[in-house]
DRENKOLZA-495027 format. One line per 8 residues: number of its first residue (from 1); their letters; for each residue x, y, z negated of C-alpha. Coordinates in nm, 2 decimals. Layout:
N
NUM) A) X/Y/Z  ...
END
This chain:
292
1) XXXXXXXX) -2.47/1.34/0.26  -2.45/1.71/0.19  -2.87/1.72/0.19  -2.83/1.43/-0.09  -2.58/1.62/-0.32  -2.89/1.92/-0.36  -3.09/1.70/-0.61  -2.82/1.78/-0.86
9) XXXXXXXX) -2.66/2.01/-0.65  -2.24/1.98/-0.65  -2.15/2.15/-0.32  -1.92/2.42/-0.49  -1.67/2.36/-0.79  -1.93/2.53/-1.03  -2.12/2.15/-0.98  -2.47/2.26/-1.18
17) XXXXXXXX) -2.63/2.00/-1.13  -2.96/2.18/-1.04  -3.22/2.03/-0.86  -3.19/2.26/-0.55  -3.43/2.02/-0.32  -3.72/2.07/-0.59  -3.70/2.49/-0.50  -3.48/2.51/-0.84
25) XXXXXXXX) -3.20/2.82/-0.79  -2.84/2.73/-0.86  -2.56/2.92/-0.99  -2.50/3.05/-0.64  -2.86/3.18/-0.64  -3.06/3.04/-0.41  -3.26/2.68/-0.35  -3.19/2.44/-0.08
33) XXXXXXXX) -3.39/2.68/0.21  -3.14/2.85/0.44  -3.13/3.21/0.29  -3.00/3.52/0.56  -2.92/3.84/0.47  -2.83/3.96/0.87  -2.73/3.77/1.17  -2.51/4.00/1.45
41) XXXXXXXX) -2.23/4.05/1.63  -1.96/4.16/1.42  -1.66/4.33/1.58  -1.41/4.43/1.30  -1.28/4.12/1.23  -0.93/4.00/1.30  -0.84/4.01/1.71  -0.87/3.64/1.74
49) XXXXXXXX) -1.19/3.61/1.60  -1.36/3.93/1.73  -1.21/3.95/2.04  -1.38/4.16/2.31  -1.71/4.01/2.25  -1.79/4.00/1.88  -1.80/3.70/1.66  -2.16/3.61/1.58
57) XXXXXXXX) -2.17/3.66/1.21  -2.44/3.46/0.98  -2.44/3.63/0.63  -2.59/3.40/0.37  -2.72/3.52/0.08  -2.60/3.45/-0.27  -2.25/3.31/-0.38  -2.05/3.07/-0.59
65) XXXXXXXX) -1.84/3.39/-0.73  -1.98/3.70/-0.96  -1.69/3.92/-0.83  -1.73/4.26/-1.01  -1.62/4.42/-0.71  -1.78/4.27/-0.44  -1.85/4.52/-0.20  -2.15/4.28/-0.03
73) XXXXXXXX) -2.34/4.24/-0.38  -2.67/4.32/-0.27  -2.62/4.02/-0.07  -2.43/3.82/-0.28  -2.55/3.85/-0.59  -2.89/4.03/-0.58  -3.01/3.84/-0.35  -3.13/4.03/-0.08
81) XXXXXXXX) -3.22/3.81/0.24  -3.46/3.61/0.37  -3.52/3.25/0.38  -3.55/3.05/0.70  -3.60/2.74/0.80  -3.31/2.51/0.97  -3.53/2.55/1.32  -3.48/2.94/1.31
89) XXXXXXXX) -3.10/2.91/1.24  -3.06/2.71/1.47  -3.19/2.93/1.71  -3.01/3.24/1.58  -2.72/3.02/1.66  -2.82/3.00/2.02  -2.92/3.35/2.03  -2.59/3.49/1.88
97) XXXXXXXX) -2.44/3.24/2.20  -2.64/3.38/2.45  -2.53/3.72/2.38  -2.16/3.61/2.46  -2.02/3.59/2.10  -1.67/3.41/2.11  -1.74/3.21/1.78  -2.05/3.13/1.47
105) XXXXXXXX) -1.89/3.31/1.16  -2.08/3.14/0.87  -2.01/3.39/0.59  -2.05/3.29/0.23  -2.17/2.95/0.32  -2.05/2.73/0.12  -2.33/2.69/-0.10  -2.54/2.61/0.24
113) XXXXXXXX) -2.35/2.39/0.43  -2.61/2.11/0.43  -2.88/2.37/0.58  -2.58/2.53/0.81  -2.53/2.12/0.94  -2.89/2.01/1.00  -2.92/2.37/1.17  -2.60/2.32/1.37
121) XXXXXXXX) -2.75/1.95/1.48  -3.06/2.14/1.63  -2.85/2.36/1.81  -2.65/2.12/1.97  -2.93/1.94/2.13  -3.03/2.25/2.30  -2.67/2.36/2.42  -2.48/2.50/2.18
129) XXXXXXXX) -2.06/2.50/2.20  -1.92/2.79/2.02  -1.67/2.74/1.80  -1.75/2.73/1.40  -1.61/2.95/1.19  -1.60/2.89/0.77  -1.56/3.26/0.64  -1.51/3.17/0.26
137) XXXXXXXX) -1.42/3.29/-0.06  -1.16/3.01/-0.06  -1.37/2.88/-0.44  -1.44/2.54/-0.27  -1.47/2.21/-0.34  -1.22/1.94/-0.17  -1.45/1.69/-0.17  -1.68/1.89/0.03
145) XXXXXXXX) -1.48/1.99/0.27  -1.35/1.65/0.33  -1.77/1.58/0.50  -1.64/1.89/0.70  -1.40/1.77/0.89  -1.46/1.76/1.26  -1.76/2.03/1.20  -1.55/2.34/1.14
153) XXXXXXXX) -1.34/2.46/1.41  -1.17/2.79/1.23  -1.15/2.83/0.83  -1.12/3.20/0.76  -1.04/3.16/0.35  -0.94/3.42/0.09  -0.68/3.34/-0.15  -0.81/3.54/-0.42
161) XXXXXXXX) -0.58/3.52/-0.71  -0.26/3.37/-0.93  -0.37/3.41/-1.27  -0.69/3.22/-1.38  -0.71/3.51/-1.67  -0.78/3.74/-1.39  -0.97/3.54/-1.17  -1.21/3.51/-1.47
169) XXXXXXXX) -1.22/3.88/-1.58  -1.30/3.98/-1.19  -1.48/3.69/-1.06  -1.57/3.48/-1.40  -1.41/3.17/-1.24  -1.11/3.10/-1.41  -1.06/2.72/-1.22  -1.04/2.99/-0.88
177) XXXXXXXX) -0.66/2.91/-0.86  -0.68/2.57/-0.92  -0.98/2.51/-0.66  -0.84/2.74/-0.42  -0.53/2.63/-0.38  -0.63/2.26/-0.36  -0.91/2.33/-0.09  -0.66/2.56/0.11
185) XXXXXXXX) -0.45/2.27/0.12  -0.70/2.04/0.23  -0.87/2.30/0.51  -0.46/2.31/0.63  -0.45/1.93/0.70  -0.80/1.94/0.90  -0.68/2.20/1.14  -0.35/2.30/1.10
193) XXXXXXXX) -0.21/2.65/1.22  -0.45/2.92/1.38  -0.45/2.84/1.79  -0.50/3.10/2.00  -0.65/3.07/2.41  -0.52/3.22/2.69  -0.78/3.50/2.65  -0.67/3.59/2.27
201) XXXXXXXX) -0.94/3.42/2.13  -0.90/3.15/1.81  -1.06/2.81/1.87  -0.92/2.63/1.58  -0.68/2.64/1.28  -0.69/2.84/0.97  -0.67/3.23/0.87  -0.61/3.34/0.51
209) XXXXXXXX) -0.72/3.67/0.43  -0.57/3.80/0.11  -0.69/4.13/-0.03  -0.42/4.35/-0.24  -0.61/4.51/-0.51  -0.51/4.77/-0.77  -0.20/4.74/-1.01  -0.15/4.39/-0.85
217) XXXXXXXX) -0.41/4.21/-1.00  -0.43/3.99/-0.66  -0.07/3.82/-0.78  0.03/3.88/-0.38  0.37/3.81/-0.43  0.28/3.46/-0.63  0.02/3.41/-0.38  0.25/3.39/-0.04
225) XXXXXXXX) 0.51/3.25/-0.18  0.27/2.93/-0.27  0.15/2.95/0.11  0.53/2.94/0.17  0.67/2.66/0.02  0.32/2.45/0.03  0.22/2.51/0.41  0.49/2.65/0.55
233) XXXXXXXX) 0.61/2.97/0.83  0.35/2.87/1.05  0.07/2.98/0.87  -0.16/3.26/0.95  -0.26/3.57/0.68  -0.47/3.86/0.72  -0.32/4.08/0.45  -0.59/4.34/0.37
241) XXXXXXXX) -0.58/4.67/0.25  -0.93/4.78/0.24  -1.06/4.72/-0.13  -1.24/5.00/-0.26  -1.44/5.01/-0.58  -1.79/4.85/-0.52  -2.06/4.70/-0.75  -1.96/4.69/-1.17
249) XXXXXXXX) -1.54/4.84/-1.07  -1.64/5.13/-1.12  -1.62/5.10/-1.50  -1.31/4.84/-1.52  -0.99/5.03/-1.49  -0.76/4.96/-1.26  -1.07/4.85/-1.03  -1.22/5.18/-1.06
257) XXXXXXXX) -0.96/5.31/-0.75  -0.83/5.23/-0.44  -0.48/5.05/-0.37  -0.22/5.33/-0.33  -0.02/5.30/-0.03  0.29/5.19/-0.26  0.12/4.93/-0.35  0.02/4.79/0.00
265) XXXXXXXX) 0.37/4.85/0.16  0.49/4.60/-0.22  0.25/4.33/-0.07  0.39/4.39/0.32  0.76/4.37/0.20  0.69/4.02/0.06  0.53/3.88/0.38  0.85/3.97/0.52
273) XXXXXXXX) 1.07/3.84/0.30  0.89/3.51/0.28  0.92/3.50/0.68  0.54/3.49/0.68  0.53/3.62/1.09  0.19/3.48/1.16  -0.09/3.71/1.14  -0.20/4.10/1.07
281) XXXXXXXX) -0.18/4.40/0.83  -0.47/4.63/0.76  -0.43/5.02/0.77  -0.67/5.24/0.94  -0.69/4.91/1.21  -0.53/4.55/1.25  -0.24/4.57/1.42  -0.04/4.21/1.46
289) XXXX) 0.32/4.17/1.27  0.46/4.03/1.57  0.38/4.06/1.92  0.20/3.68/2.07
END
């Protein structure tokens, strides 16, 4: 099904309609071929994904966002990676297993998902059981995920923004909030709160990473208090304090600086206040908001 939808490609909200399968590029820029910018063993994520093994990350190239600050660019939008066939991801799969990664983090994937399934098919045939991680901008389509169900084990989403004006003027998506919150929604009723093993170790539920950006253009406050009234105390953020100006910020004041600590302790106190106890802050490390 997701193969089919590359003729006139509409995995991601943009829906351009290109004729991916024909070697056409999208708006996420790339055809229908798998394309990889690294595959390794990442071990600065959150504790539950990381753990004490690494997660075995999959960067993708391209992206259904042009974030002016994307600190990945290179990869995201200048394309740098290589392409591969479904046989050799699937095998980088097996490899990234076999070197005693905890999880498969598919980063920016969205756009790929029908090469990331026929890959992960292949895989399974030979042995694979690691849990699947969805490491997303959160600018997905609820259809799509819906043919994802029972494939992903772990969505690790951003929620990005409040305000479509500033979702357009730093990612040129102004339907981010709407699409966002809709497919946040929907990746909540697949899996349901983040669940942790005996060992520390996340093998399903969801993770929401929110990044607090300069002068509050993030909408944090707006932002959990939507996760709090529409999911609920149970959920699970990662709020992050590591933005720092990357790519086209550094001419777009306030981009062009980091968040000031005032502004990160502002985001914290409104976890708190929400009752938001699930999950971790970002200074020099993660450290958990409550001991588990």
């Amino acid at each position: 099904m997701l193969d089919e939808l590359l003729s006139s490609c509409a995995l991601c909200p943009r829906q351009c309609k290109v004729n991916r399968k024909a070697g056409d590029v999208g708006a996420c820029g790339v055809d229908a071929r798998p394309k990889v910018a690294a595959v390794n063993i990442h071990l600065w994520e959150e504790p539950p994904i990381s753990g004490t093994r690494g997660s075995g990350t999959i960067f993708f190239s391209g992206c259904t966002l042009k974030c002016v600050f994307c600190q990945n660019y290179p990869i995201s939008q200048l394309g740098v990676g290589r392409p591969m066939s479904a046989e050799k991801l699937a095998q980088e799969m097996l490899a990234l297993q076999w070197k005693g990664a905890h999880n498969i983090n598919l980063v920016t994937a969205s756009h790929q998902m029908a090469a990331v399934v026929e890959a992960l098919c292949l895989a399974i045939t030979c042995g694979f059981r690691l849990p699947l991680v969805y490491n997303t901008s959160g600018y997905d389509r609820v259809e799509i995920l819906r043919l994802l169900e029972g494939i992903v084990d772990i969505y690790l989403p951003d929620i990005k923004y409040a305000d479509p004006e500033v979702a357009q003027r730093c990612s040129n998506r102004a339907d981010y909030v709407e699409c966002n919150r809709l497919a946040l929604l929907e990746m909540w009723r697949q899996v349901g709160p983040l669940k942790v093993g005996p060992d520390g170790i996340a093998y399903r539920g969801m993770l929401i990473r929110h990044l607090v950006l300069p002068e509050d253009l993030s909408g944090t406050a707006d932002n959990l208090a939507f996760l709090a009234e529409k999911i609920g105390p149970e959920v699970w953020i990662s709020l992050m304090h590591q933005y720092f100006p990357a790519h086209e910020a550094f001419h777009i004041s306030p981009l062009n600086r980091k968040v000031t600590r005032r502004e990160y302790e502002k985001a914290f106190s409104m976890v708190t206040r929400l009752g938001l106890e699930n999950g971790f802050v970002q200074a020099n490390s993660y450290a958990s908001l409550i001991a588990r």
